[in-house]
N, CA and C atoms as a LAMMPS dump frame, in Angstrom:
ITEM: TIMESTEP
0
ITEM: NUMBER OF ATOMS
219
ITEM: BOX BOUNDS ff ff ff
-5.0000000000000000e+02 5.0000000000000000e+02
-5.0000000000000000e+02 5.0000000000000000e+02
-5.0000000000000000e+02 5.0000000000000000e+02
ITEM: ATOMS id mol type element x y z
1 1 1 N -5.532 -33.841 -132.332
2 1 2 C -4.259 -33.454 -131.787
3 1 3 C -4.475 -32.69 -130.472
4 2 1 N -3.219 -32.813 -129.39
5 2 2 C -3.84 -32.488 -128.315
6 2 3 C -3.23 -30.997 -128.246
7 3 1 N -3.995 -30.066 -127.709
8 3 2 C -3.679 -28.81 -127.647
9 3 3 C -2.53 -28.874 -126.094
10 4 1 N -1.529 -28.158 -126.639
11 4 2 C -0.289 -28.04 -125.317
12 4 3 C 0.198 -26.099 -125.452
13 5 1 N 0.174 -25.38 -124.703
14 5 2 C -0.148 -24.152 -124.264
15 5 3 C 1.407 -24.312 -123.384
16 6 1 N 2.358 -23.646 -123.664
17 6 2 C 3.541 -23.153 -123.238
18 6 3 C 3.844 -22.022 -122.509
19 7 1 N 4.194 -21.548 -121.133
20 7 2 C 4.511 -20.696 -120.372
21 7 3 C 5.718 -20.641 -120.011
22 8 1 N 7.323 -19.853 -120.86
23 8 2 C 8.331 -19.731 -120.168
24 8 3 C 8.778 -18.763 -119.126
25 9 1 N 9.251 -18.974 -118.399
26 9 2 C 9.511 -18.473 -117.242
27 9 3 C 10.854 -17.125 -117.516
28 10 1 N 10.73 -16.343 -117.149
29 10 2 C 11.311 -14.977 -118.149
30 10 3 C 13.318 -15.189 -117.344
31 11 1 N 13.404 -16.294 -116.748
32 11 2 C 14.837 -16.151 -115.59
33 11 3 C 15.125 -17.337 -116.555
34 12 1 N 14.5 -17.972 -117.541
35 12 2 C 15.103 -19.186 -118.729
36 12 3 C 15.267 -20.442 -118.129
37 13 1 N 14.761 -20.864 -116.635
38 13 2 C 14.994 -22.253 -116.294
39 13 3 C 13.577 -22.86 -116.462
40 14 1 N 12.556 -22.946 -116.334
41 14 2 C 11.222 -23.556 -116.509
42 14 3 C 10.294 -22.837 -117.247
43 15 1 N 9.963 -23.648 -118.247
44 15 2 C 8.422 -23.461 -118.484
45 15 3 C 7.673 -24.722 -118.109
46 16 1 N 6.295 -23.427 -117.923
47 16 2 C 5.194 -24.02 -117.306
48 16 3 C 4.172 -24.624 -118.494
49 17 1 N 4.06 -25.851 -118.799
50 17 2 C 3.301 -26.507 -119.781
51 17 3 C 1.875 -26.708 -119.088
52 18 1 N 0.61 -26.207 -119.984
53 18 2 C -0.442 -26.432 -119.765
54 18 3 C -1.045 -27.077 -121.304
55 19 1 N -2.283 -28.49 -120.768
56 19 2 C -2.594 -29.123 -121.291
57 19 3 C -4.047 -29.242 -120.967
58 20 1 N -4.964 -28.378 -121.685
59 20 2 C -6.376 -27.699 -121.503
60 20 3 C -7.517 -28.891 -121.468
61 21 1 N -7.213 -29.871 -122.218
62 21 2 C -7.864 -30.965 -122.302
63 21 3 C -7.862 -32.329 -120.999
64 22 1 N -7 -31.555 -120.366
65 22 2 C -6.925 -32.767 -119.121
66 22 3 C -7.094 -31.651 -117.88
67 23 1 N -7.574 -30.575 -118.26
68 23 2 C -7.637 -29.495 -116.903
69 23 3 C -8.824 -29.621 -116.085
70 24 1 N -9.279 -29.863 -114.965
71 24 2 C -10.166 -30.478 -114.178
72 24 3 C -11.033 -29.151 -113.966
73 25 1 N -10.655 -28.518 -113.888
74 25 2 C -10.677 -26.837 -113.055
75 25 3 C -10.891 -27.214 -111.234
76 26 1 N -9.967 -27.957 -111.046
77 26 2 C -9.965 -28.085 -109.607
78 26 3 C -10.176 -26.506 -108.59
79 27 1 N -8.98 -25.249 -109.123
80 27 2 C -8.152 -23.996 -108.617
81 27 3 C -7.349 -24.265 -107.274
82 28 1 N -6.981 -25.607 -107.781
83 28 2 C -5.357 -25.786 -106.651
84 28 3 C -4.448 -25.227 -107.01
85 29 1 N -4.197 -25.076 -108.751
86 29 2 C -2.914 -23.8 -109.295
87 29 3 C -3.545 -22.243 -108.483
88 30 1 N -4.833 -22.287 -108.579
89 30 2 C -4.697 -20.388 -108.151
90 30 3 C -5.31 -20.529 -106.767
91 31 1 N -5.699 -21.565 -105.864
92 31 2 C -5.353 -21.095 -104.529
93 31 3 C -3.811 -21.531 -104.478
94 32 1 N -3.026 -22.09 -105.06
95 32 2 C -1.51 -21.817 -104.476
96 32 3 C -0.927 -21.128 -104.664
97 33 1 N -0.797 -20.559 -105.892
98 33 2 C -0.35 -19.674 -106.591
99 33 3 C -0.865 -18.02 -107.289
100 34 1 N -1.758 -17.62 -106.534
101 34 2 C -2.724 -16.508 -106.959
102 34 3 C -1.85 -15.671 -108.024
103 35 1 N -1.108 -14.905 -107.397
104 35 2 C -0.107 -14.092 -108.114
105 35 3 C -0.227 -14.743 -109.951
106 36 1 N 0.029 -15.948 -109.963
107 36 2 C 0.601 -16.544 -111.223
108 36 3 C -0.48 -16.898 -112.105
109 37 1 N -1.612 -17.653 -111.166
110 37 2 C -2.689 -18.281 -112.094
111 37 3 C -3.961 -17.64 -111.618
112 38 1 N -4.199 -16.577 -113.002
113 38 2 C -5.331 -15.168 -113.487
114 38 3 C -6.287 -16.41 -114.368
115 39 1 N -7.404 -16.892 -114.115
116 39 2 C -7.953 -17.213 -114.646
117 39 3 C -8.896 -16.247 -115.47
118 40 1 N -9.207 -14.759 -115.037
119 40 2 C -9.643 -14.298 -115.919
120 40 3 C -9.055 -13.131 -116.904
121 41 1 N -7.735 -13.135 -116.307
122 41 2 C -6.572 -12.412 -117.186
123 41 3 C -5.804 -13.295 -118.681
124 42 1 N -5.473 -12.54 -120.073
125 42 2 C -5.084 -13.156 -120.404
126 42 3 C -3.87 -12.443 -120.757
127 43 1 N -2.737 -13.223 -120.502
128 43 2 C -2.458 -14.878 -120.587
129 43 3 C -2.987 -14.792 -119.049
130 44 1 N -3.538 -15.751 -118.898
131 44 2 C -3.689 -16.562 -117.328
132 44 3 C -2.83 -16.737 -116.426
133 45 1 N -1.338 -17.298 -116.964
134 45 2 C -0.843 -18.207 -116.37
135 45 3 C 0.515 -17.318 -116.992
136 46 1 N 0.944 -16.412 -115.353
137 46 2 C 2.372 -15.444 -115.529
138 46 3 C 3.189 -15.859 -114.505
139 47 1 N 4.173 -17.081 -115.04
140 47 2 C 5.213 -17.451 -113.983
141 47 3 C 6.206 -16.682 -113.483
142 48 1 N 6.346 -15.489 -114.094
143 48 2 C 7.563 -14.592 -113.903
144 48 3 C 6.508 -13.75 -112.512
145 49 1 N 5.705 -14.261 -111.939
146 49 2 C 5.336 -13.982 -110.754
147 49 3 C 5.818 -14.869 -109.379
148 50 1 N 6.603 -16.108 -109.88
149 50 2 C 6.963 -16.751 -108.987
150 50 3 C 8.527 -17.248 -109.399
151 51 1 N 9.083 -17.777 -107.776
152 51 2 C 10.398 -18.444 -108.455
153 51 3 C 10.463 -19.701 -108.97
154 52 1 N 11.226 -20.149 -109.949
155 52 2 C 10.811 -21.705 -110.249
156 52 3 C 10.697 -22.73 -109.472
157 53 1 N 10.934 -22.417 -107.924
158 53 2 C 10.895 -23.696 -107.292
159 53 3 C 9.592 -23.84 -106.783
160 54 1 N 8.94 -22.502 -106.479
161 54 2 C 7.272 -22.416 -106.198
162 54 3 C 6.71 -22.784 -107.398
163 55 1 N 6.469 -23.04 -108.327
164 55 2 C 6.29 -23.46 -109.621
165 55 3 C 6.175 -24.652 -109.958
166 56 1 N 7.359 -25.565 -109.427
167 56 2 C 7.594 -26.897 -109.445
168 56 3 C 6.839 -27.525 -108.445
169 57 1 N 6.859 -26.62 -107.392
170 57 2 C 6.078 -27.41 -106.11
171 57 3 C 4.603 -27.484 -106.493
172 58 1 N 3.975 -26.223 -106.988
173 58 2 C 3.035 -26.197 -107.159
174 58 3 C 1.93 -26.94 -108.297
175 59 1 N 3.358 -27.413 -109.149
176 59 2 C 2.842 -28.517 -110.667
177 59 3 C 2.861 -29.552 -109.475
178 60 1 N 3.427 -29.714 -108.935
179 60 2 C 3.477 -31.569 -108.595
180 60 3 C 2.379 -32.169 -107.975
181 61 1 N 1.591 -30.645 -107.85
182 61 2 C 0.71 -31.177 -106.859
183 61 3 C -1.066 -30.719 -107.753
184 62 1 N -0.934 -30.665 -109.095
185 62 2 C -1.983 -30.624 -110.137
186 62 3 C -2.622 -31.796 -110.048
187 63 1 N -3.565 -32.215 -109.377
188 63 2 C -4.219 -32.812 -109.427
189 63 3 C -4.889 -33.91 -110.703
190 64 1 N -5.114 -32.717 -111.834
191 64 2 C -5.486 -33.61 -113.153
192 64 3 C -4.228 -33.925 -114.014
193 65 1 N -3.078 -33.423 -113.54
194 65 2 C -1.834 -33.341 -114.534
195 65 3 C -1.943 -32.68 -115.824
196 66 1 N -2.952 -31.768 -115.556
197 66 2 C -2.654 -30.718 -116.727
198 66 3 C -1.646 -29.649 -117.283
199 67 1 N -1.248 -29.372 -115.477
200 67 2 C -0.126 -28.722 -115.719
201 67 3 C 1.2 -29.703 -115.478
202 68 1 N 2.786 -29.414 -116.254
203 68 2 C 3.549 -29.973 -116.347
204 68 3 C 4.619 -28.822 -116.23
205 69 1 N 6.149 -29.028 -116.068
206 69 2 C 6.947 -27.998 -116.521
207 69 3 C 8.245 -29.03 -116.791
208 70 1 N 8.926 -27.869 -117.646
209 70 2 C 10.311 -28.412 -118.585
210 70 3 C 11.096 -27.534 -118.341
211 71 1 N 12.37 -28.18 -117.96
212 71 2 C 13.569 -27.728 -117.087
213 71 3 C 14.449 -27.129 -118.459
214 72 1 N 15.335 -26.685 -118.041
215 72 2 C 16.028 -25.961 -119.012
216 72 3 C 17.449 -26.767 -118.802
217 73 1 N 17.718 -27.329 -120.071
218 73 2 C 19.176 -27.976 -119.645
219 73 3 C 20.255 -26.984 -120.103
């Protein structure tokens, strides 16, 4: 089963879905996003450091598609 790691965003429109098994360790999330993605902090990955649209920009451009996010309807 594949491990999926959930990050909601504390303003209730996105979480940030991480999927550990497809993670490259490129650090295109934490050179874009430093503030958010603590690789040696845990939790790692604190979106309530960014707004959701830096967030979105910054998934789209995950290289391994590990990271994903889910909109809030």
């Amino acid at each position: 089963m594949e491990k999926i790691i959930r990050y909601p965003h504390p303003n209730g429109e996105i979480t940030v879905i991480w999927k550990p098994a497809l993670c490259t360790h490129a650090g295109v999330c934490v050179r874009a996003l430093p503030q958010v993605y603590r690789p040696n902090q845990r939790p790692w990955c604190k979106p309530e450091y960014a707004l959701s649209k830096e967030l979105i920009e910054q998934i789209e451009g995950c290289p391994s598609g590990a990271l994903t996010y889910e909109l809030k309807t």
